[in-house]
MMTF fields as JSON, N, C-alpha, C and O atoms, coordinates in Angstrom:
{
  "mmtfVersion": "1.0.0",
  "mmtfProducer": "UNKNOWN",
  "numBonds": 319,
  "numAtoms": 320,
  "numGroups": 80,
  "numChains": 1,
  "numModels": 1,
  "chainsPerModel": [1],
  "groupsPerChain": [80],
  "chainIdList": ["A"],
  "bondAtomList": [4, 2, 8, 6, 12, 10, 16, 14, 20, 18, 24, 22, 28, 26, 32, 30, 36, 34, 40, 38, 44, 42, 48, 46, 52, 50, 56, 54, 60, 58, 64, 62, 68, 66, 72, 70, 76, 74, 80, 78, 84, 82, 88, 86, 92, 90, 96, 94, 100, 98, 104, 102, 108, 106, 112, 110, 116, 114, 120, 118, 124, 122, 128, 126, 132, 130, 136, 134, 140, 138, 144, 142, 148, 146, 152, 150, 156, 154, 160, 158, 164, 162, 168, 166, 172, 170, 176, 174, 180, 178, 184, 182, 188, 186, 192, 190, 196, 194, 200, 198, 204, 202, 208, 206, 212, 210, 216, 214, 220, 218, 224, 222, 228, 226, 232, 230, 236, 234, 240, 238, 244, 242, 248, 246, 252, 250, 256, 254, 260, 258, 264, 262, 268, 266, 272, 270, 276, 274, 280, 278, 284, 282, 288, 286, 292, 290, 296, 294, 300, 298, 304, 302, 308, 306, 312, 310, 316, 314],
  "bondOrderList": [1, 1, 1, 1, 1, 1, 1, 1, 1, 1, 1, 1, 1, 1, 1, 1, 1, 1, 1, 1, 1, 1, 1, 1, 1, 1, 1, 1, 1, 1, 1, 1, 1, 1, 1, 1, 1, 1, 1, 1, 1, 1, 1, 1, 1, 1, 1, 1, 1, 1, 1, 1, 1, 1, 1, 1, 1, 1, 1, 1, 1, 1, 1, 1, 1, 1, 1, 1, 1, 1, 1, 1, 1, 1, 1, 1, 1, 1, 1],
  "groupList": [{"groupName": "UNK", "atomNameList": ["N", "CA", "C", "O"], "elementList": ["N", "C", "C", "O"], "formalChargeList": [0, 0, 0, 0], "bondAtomList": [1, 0, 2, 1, 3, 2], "bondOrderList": [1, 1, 2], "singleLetterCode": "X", "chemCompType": "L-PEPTIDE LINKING"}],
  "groupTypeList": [0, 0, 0, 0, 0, 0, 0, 0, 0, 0, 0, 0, 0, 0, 0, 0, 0, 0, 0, 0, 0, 0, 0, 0, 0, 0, 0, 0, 0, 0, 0, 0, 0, 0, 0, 0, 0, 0, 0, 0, 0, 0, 0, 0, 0, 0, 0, 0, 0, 0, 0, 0, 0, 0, 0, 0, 0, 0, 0, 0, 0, 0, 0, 0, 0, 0, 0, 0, 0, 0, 0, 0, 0, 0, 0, 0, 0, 0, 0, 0],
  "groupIdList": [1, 2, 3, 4, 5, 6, 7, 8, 9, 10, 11, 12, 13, 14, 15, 16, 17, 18, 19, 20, 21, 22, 23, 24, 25, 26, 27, 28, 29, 30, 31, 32, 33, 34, 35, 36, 37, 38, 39, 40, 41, 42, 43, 44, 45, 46, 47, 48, 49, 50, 51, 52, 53, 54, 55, 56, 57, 58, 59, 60, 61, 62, 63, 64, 65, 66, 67, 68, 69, 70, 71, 72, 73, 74, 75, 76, 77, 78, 79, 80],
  "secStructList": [7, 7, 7, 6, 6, 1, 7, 7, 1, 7, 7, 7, 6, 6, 7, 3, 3, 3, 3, 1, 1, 7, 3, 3, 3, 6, 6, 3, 3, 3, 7, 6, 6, 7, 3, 3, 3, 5, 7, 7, 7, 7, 7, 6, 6, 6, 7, 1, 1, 7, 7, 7, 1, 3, 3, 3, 3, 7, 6, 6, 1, 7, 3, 3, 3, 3, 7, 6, 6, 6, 3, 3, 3, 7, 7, 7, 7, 7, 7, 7],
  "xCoordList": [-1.004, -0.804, -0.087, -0.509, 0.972, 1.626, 1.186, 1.179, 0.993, 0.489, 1.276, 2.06, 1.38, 2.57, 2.992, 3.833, 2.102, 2.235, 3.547, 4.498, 3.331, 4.568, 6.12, 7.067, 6.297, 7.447, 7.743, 7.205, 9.087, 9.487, 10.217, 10.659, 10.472, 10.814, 9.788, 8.713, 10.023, 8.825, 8.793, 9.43, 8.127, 8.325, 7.768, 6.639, 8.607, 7.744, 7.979, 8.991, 7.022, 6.64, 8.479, 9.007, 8.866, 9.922, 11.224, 12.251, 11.109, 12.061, 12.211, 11.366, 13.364, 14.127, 14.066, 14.451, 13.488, 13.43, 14.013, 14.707, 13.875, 14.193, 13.541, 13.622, 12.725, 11.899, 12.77, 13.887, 11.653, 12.514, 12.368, 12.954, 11.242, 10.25, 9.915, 9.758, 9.858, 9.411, 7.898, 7.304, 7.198, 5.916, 5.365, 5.974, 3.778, 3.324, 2.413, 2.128, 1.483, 0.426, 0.074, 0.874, -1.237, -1.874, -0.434, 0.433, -0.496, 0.761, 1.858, 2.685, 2.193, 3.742, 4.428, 3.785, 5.274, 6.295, 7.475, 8.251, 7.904, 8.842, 9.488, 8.909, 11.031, 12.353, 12.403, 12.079, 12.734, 13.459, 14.728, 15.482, 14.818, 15.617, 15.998, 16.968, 14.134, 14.132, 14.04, 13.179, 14.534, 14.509, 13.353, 13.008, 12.793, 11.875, 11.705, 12.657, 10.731, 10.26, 9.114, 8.091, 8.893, 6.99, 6.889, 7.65, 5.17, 4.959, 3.971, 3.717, 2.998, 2.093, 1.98, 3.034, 1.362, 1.502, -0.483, -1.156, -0.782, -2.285, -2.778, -2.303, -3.698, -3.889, -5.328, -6.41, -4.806, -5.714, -6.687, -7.888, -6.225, -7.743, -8.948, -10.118, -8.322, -9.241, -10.106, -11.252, -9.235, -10.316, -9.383, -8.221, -10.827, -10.929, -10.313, -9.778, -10.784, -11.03, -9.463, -9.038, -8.699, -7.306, -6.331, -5.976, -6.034, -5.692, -3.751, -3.182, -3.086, -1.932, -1.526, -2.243, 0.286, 0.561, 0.882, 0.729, 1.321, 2.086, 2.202, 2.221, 2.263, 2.563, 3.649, 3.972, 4.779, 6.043, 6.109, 5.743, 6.569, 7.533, 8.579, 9.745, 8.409, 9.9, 10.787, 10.561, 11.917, 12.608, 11.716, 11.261, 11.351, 10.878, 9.552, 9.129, 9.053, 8.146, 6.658, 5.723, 6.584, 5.434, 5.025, 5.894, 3.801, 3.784, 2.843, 2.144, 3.312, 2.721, 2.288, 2.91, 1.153, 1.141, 1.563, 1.486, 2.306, 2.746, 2.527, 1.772, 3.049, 2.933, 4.424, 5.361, 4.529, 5.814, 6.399, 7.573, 6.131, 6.674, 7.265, 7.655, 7.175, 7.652, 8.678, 9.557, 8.917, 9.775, 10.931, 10.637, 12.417, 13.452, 13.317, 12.938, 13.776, 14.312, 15.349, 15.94, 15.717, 17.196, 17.972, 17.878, 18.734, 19.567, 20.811, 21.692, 21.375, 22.719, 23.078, 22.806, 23.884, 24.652, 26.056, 26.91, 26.11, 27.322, 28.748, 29.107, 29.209, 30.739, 31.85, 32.706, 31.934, 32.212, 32.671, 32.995],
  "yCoordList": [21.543, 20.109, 19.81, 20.24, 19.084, 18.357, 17.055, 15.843, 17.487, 16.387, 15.582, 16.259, 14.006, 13.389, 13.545, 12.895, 14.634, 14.909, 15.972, 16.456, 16.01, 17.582, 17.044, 17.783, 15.699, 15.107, 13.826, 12.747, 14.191, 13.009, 11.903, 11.123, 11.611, 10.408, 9.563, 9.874, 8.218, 7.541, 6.393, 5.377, 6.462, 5.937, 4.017, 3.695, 3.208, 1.757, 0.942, 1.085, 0.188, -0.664, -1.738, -2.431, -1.295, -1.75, -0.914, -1.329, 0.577, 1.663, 1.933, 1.932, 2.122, 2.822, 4.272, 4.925, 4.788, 6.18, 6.893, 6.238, 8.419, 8.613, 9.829, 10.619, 10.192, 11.03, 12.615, 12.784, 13.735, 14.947, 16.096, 17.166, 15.34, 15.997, 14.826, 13.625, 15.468, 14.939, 14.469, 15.203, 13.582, 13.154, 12.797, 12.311, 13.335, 12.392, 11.963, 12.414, 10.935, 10.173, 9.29, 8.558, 9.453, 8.865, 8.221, 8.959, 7.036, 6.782, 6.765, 6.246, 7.244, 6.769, 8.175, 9.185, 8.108, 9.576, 9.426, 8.668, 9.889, 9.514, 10.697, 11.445, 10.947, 11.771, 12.308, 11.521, 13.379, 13.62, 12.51, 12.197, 11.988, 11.236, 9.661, 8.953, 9.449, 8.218, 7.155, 7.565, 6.007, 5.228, 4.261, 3.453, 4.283, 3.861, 2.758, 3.001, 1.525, 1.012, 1.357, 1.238, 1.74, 1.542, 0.019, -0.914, 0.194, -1.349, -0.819, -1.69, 0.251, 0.306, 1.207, 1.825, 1.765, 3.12, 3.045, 2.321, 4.535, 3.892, 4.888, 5.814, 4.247, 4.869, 5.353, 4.792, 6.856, 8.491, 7.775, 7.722, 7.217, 7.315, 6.079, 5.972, 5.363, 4.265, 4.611, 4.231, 5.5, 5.942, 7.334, 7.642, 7.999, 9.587, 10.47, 11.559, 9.215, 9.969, 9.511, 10.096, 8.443, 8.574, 9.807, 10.121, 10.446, 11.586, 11.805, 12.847, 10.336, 9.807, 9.363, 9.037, 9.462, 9.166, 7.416, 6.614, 7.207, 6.133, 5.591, 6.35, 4.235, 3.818, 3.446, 2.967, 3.452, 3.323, 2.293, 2.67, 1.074, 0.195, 0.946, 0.759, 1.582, 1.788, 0.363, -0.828, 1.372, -0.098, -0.411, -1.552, 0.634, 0.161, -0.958, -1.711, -1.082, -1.984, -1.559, -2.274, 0.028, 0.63, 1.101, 1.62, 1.087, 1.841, 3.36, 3.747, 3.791, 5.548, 5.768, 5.194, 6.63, 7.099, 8.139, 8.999, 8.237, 9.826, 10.385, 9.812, 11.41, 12.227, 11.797, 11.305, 11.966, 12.066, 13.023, 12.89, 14.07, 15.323, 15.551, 16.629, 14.153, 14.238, 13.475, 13.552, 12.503, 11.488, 12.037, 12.955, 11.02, 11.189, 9.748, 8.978, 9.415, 7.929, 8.254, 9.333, 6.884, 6.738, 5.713, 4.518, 6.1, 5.623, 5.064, 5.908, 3.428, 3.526, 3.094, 2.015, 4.013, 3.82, 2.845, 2.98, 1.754, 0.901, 1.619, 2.152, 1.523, 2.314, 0.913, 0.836, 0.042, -0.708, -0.351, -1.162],
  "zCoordList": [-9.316, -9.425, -10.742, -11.816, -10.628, -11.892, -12.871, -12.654, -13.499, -14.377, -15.194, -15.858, -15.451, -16.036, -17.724, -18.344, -18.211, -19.887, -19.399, -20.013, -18.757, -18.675, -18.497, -18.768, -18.019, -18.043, -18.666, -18.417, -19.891, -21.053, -20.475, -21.318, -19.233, -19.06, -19.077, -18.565, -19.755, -19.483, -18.497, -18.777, -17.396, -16.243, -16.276, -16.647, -15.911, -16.405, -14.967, -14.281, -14.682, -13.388, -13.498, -14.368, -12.065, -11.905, -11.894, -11.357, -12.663, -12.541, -10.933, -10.037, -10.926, -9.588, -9.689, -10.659, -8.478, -8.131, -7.117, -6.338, -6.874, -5.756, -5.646, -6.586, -4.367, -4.295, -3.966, -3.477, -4.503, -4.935, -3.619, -3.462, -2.676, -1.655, -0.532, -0.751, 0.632, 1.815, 1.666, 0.876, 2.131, 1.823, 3.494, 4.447, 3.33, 4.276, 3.858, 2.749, 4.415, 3.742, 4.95, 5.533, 5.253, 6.691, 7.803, 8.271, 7.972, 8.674, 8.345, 9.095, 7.288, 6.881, 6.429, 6.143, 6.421, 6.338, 5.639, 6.221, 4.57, 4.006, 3.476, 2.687, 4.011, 3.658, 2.007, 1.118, 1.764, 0.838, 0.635, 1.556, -0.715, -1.051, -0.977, -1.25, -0.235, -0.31, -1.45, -2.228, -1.874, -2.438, -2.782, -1.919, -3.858, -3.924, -5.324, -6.066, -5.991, -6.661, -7.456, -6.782, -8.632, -9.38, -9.313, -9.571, -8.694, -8.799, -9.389, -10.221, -9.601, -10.304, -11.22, -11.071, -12.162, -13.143, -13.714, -14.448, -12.635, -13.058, -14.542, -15.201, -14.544, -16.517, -16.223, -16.05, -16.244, -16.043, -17.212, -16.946, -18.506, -19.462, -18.863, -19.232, -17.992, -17.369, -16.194, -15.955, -15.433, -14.248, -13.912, -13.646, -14.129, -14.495, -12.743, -12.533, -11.72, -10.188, -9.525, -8.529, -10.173, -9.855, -10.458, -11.594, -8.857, -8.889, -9.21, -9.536, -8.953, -8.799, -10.214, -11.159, -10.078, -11.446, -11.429, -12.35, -10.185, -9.924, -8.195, -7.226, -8.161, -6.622, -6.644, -7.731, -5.511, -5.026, -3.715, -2.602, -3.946, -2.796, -1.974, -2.323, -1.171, -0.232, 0.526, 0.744, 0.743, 1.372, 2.397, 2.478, 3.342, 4.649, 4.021, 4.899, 2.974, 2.599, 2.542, 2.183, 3.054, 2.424, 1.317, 0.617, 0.864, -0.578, -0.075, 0.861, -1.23, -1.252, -2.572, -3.466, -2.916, -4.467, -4.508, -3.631, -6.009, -6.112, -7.303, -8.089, -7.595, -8.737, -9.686, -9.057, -10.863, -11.369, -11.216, -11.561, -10.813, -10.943, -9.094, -8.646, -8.241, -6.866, -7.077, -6.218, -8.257, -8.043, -9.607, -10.372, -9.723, -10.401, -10.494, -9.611, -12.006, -12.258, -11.849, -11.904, -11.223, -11.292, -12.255, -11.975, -13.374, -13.971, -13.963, -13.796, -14.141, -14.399, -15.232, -15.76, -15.542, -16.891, -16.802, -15.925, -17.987, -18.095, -18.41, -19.46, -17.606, -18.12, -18.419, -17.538, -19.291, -20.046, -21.007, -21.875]
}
């Protein structure tokens, strides 16, 4: 299991992602390379039994929790 100390991006509610791995999770199923939102970022020192780094909005309008180490920010840079 990956843990989010191991990766220096620092991830903030509202970053754009894109997942690095196929996922399933009770009903919902989601592609390598899907597009995704943080709407949440839960805090390991508050509750010890959340096993997740973060929850994700997809377009289709489901959310999933994941690890950081499943997901990539996505960045754009101003070329200005």
């Amino acid at each position: 299991m990956f843990s989010s100390q191991f990766y220096s991006l620092n991830y903030e509610v509202g970053d754009l992602v894109i997942l690095l791995q196929s996922l399933e999770c009770s009903n919902l199923c989601v592609s390598v390379g899907e597009v995704g939102i943080i709407v949440k970022i839960y805090d390991k020192g508050y509750d010890e039994h959340q096993i997740y780094d973060c929850r994700l909005r997809l377009k289709c309008g489901g959310e999933i929790d994941v690890w950081f180490g499943e997901i990539h920010k996505l960045i754009v840079e101003d070329n200005e």
